[in-house]
N, C-alpha and C positions, 0 to 999 in steps of 0.2 A: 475377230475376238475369239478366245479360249477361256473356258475355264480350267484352274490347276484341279487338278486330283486330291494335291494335299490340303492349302488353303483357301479351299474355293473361291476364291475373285474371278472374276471377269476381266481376264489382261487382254492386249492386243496381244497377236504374234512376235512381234519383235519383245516380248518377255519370255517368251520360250526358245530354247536352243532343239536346232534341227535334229533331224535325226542320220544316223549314216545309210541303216536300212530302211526299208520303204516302212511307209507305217499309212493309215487310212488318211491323214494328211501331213505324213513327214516331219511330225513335230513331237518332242517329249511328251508327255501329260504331266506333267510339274513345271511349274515354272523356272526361273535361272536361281530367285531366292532361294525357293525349296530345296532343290536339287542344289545347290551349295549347299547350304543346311544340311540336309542328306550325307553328301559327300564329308563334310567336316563330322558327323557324329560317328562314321565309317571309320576313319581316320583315329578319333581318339580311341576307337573299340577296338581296331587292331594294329598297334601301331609299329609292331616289329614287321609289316608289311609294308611301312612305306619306309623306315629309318635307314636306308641305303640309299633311296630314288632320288630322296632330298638332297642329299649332299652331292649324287653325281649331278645334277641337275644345277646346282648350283654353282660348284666347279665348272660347266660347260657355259652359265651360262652371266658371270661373276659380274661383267661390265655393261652388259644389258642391264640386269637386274640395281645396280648402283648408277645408273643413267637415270630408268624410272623413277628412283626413290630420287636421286637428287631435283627433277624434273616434277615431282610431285608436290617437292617440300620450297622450289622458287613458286608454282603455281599458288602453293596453300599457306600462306606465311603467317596468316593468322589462326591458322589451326596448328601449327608448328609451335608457336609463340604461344597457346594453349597449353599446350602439352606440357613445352617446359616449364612453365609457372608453377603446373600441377606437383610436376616433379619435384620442382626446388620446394615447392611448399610443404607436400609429403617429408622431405628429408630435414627442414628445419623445423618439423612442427608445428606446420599453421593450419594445416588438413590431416586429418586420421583417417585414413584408409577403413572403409568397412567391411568387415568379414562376413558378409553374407548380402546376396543381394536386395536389392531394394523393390524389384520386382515379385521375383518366385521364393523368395526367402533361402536359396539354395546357399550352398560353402562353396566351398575350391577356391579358382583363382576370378580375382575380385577387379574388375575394368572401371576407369572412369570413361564418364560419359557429357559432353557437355551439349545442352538444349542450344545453346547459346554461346560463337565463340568468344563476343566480344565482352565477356561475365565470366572471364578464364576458372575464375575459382569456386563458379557453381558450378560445381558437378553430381551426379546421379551415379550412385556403386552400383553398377549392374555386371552378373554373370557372362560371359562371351556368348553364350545361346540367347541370353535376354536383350544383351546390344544388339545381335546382329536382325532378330527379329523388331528392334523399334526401328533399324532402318530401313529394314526391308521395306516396311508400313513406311515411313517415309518417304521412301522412294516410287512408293506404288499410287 
């Protein structure tokens, strides 16, 4: 067991990613949530830093990447079937998209969220930093 640096929980090791060089046990001091978190806020902060890597990266790597997704979406068919409802309901007008989240009050760009997939059409407007931290908790 570890504790992260950022979120102080108590994880096992297999929530933190190793390290390359030695460290006093070879392991991050964030966990893999935070440290994605991290990485993703890095990302929107400078982002003419990564707008080449992506595309080479995805040119290299086109048919792997459309195996997973297809592989993701026979695996999750009822969160697939989520999603589209969501969509088709946003565009005929049975759900209004809200402009600010429902967590931190924030703007930008505005995610659904579903608690529940088989209630396709209740969903929670959360911010993309607001999602990915109720899963994180989720998953932890």
């Amino acid at each position: 067991m570890k504790i992260c640096s950022l979120c102080q929980r108590e994880l096992p090791l297999e929530s933190f990613n190793k390290r390359h060089r030695s460290g006093h046990d070879y392991y991050y001091t964030t966990c893999k949530e935070c440290r994605r978190l991290q990485r993703r806020e890095i990302r929107e902060k400078y982002p003419e830093t990564y707008k080449g890597k992506d595309g080479k990266y995805y040119k290299r790597h086109k048919e792997d990447i459309a195996k997973k997704r297809n592989d993701w979406g026979r695996e999750n068919k009822d969160k697939v079937s989520a999603h589209n409802k969501v969509n088709y309901a946003l565009r005929k007008g049975v759900l209004v998209k809200s402009v600010e989240c429902e967590e931190c009050g924030g703007g930008g760009e505005i995610v659904a969220h579903h608690e529940d997939y088989s209630k396709p059409l209740e969903v929670k407007w959360l911010c993309p930093k607001c999602h990915m931290r109720l899963h994180a908790a989720a998953c932890a």
